[in-house]
C-alpha positions in Angstrom: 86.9 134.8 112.6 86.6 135.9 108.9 86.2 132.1 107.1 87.9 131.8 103.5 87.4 128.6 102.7 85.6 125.3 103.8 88.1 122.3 103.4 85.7 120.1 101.6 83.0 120.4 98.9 80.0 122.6 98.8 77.6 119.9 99.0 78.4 118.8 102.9 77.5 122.7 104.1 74.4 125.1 103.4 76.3 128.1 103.3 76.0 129.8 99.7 79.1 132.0 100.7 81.9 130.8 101.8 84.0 134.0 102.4 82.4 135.4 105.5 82.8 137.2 109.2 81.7 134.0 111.7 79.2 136.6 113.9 76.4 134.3 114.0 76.0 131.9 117.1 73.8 129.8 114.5 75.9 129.7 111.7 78.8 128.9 114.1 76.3 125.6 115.2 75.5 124.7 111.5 79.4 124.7 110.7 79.9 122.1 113.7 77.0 120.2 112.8 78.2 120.3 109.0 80.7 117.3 107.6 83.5 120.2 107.6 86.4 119.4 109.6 88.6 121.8 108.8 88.8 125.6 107.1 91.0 128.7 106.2 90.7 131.8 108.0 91.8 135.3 107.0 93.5 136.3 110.5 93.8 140.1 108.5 90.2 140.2 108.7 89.2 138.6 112.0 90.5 136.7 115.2 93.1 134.7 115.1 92.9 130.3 116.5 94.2 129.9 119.9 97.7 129.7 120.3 97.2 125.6 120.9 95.9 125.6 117.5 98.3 123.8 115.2 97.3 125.0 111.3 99.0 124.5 108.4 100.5 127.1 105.9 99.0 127.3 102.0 102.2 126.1 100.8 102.4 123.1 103.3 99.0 122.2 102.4 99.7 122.1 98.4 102.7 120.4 98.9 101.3 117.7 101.2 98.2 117.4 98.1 101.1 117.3 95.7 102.3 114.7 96.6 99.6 112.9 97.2 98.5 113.1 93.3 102.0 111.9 92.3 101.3 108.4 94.2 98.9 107.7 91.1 101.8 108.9 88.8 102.8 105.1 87.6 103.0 103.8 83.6 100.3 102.0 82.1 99.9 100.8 78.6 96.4 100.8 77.8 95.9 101.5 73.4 92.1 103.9 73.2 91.1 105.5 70.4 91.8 109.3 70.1 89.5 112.1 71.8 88.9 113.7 68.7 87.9 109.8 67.0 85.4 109.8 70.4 84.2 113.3 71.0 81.2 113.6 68.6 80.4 110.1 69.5 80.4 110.7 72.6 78.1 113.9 72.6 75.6 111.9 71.1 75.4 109.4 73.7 75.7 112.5 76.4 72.5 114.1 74.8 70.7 110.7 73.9 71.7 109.6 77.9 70.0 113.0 79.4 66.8 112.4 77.2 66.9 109.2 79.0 67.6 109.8 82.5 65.2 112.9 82.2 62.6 110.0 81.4 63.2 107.6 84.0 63.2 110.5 86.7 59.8 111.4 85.3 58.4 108.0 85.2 59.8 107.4 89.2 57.9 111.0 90.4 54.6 109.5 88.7 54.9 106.9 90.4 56.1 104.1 88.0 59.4 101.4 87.8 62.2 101.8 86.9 62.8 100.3 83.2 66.2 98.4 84.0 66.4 96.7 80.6 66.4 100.6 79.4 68.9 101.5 82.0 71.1 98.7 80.7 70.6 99.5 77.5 72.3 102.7 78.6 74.4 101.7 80.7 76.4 99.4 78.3 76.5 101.8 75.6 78.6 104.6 78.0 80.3 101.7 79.1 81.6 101.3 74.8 82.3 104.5 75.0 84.6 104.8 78.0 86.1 101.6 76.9 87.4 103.5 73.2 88.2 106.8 75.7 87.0 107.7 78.7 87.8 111.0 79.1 85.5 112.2 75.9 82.4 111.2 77.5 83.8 112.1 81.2 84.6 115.6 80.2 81.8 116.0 78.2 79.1 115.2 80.8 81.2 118.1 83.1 79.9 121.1 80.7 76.4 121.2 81.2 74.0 123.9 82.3 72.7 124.2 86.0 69.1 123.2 84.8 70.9 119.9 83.4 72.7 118.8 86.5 71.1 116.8 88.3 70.2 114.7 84.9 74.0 114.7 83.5 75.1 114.3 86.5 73.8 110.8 86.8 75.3 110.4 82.8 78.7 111.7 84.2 79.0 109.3 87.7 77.9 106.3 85.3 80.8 106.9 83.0 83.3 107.4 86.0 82.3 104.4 88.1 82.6 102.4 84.7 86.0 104.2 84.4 87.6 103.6 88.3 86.0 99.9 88.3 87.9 99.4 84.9 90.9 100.7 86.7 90.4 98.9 89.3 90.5 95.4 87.7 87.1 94.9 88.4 85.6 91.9 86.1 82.9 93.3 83.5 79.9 91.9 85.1 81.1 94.3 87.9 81.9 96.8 86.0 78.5 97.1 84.3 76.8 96.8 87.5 79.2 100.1 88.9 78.0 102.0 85.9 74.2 101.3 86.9 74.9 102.1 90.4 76.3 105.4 89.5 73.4 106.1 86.9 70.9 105.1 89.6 72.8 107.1 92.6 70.6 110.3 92.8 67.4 108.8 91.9 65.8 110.1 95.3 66.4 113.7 94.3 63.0 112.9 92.5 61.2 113.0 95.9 63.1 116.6 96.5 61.1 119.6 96.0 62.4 121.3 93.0 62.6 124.7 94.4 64.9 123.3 96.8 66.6 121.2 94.7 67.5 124.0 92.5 67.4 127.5 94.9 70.3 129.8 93.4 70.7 131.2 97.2 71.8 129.6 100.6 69.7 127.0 101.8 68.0 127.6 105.3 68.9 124.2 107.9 65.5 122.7 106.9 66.3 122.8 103.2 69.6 121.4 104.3 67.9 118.4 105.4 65.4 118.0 103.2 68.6 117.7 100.5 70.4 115.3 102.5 67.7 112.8 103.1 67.4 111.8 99.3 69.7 108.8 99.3 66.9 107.1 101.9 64.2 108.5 99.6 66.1 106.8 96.7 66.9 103.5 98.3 63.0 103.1 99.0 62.2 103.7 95.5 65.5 100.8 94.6 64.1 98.7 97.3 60.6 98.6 95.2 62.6 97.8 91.7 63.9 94.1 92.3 65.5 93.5 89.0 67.9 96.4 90.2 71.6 95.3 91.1 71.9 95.2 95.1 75.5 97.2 94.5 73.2 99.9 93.5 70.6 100.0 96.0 74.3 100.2 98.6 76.1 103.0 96.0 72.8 105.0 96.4 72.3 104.6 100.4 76.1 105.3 101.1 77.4 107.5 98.8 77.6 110.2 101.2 79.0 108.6 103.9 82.9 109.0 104.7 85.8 107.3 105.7 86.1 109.0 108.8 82.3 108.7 109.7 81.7 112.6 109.4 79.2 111.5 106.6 75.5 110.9 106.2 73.0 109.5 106.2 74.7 106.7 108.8 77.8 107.9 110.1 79.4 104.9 108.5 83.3 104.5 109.2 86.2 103.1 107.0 85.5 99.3 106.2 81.9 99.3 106.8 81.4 101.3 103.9 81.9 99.2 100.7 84.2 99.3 98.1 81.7 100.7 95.7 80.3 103.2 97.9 83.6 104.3 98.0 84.0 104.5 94.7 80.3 106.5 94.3 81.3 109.2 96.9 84.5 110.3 94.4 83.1 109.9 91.6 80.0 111.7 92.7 82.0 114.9 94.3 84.4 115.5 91.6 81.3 115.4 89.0 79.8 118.1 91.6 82.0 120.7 92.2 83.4 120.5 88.5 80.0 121.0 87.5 77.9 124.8 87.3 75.0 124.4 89.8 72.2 127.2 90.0 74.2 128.8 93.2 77.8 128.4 92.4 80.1 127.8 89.3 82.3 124.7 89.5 85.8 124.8 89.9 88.5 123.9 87.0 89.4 120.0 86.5 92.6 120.6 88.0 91.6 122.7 90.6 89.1 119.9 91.9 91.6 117.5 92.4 93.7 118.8 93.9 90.9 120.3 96.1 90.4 116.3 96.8 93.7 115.8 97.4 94.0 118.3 99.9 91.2 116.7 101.9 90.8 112.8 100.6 92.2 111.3 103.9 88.7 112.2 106.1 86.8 112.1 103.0 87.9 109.3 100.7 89.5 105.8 100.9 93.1 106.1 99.9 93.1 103.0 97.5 90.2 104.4 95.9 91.1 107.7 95.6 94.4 106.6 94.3 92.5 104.7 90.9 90.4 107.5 90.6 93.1 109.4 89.8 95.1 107.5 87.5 91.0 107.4 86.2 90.8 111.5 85.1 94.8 112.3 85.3 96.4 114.3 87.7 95.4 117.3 84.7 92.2 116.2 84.0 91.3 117.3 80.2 90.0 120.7 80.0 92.5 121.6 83.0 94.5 124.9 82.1 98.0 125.0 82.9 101.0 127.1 82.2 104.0 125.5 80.9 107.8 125.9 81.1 107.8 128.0 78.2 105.4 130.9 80.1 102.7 129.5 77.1 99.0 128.6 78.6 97.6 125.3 77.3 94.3 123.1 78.0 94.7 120.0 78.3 93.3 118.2 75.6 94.0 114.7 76.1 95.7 112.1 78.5 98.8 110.2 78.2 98.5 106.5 79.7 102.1 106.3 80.2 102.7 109.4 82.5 100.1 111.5 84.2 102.2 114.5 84.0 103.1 114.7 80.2 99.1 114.5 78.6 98.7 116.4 75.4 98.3 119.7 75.3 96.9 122.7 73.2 99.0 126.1 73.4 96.9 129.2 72.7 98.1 131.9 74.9 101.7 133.7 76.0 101.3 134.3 80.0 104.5 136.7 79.4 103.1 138.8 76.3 99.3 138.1 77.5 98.4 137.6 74.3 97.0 134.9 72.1 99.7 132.6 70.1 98.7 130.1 67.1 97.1 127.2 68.8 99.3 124.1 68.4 99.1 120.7 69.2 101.8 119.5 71.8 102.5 116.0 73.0 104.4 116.3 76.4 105.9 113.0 76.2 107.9 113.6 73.3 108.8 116.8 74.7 110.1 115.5 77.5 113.4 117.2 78.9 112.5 120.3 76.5 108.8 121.3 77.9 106.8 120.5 80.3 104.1 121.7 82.8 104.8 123.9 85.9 101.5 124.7 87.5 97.6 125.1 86.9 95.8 128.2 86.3 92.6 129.4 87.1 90.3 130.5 83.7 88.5 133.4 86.0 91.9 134.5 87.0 92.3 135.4 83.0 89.5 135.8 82.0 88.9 133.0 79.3 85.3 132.6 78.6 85.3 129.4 76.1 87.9 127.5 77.2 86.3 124.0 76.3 86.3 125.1 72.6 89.9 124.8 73.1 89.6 120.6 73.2 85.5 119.9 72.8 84.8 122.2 69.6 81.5 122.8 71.8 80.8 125.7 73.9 
């Protein structure tokens, strides 16, 4: 069979391409062993599934995600500050929080604690920021460099677990204690080699492994830091594990995985595969979750899922899209009210294919006049600098 596509995220397979002719008896183990359920095949390019094989068409599979995403479409009526009143804040704090992180990992390899007072310290100052506007420090965290990830990345999961606990109802206390579980999550990826932790190629099975066993390696180190909040000695331990029990490092099913561990497996693969690792660029906003959507049920709790979306909008900002008009916008900021009508920035003519002046356009006052009709794919046009478009940063 000639495989398109895993149905999941990169992170649950060690195959660095996934568009490939299945020939190997051990790659076609490693895919059964893998947390992939599902994939596409290109039946013009191989064999065809058995005729008992029941799949699912492309369209049938978008419009099952669709609809899906439009569960979370409900008003809210939440008053934040602006993105633009937030952004340079909020970079700041993103480049102040890698400094730190970068520290603590540092301090953990040599041996020493944790500084939780520090991490708190932290902690409640993305948790200020997410509270004025979460998605400046959210979308902010998504544009670093591979060399940066795995530090941002524990800057980024902070600021959505504060985020989906928020929407969740979750009282403060809570709340701060999410944002420390998702800062702390990866902390075993200190006792990963680096040159495994960060190979641009396909990882062999025993590299495979090695990655997968740093949420035990991180719950010893926890386990040794008392003055750490139990919820994220679990987030770290779990948040791999899915609802289905396809997950590691346990198997764990449905409700015997926590709430919050829940919460740190979304949170932790949207920040992934929206994020440039040294082997593979990250998909668009958009694109990822939708991705999610497509496969949430096996992966993800519903509920969860559900918040997290209403969390980063159904067109998260920085998503591109093409509007009623035929114009391309990014999305530059979300609209509490509706998912579907966030504000927008128009910059392009999909029917000239040429640039237009950039202009500011609030959907919701638009409504009945313009509106969005799909998501695009920057590669597919070739746009290089798209986040200037709603970041001013590159």
């Amino acid at each position: 069979m000639f495989i398109c596509e895993f149905c999941g995220s990169w992170m649950e397979h060690p195959f660095w391409k996934t568009r490939f002719l299945l020939e190997d008896e051990k790659d076609l183990r490693a895919i059964l062993a893998s947390g992939i359920k599902e994939l596409w095949i290109d039946v013009s390019q191989g064999l065809d599934a058995c005729d008992e094989t029941a799949g699912k068409t492309e369209a049938e599979v978008a419009s099952e995600a669709e609809a899906l995403l439009l569960e979370a479409e409900k008003p809210g009526n939440l008053e934040r500050a602006s993105l633009d009143e937030e952004i340079k804040t909020a970079a700041r704090l993103c480049n102040r929080a890698k400094e730190a992180v970068i520290e603590m990992f540092s301090d953990v390899r040599m041996g020493k604690a944790i500084q939780v007072e520090k991490a708190h310290e932290l902690v409640d100052e993305i948790s200020k920021s997410v509270l004025r506007q979460p998605h400046a420090l959210i979308s902010l965290a998504r544009l670093k460099s591979a060399d940066e990830y795995t530090y941002l990345h524990s800057v980024a999961v902070c600021a959505l677990m504060i985020a989906l606990a928020r929407q969740l109802n979750l009282d403060e206390e809570t709340v701060r204690n999410a944002g420390m579980a998702g800062l702390l999550h990866d902390i075993g990826k200190v006792g990963i080699p680096l040159k495994v932790l960060n190979k641009p190629g396909k990882l062999t099975d025993e590299e495979f492994a090695i990655v997968k066993s740093h949420p035990e390696l991180g719950a010893k180190i926890l386990i040794e830091n008392y003055q750490v909040p139990a919820m994220a000695l679990d987030v770290c331990l779990h948040h791999h594990e899915k609802v289905d029990g396809t997950g590691y490092p346990f198997g764990l099913k449905g409700d015997t995985i926590s709430l919050f561990a829940k919460m740190g497996a979304v949170c932790d693969v949207y920040d992934a595969i929206t994020s440039n690792r040294p082997y593979k660029k990250g998909w668009s906003p958009a694109d990822s979750i939708r991705k999610m959507a497509e496969w949430s049920k096996g992966h993800f709790d519903e509920a969860v899922f559900q918040a997290f979306v209403k969390t980063v909008g159904i067109y998260p900002t920085g998503s591109l899209v093409r509007l009623e008009s035929g114009r391309l916008a990014v999305v530059i900021e979300q609209n509490d009210a509706s998912l579907l009508m966030p504000k927008v920035k128009i910059f392009f003519s999909a029917k000239t294919k040429m640039p237009i002046i950039q202009e500011v356009l609030d959907l919701a006052v638009l409504q009945g006049k313009e509106k969005i009709i799909g998501r695009e794919s920057p590669d597919d046009w070739g746009f290089k600098n798209l986040d200037l478009l709603w970041s001013g940063t590159g």
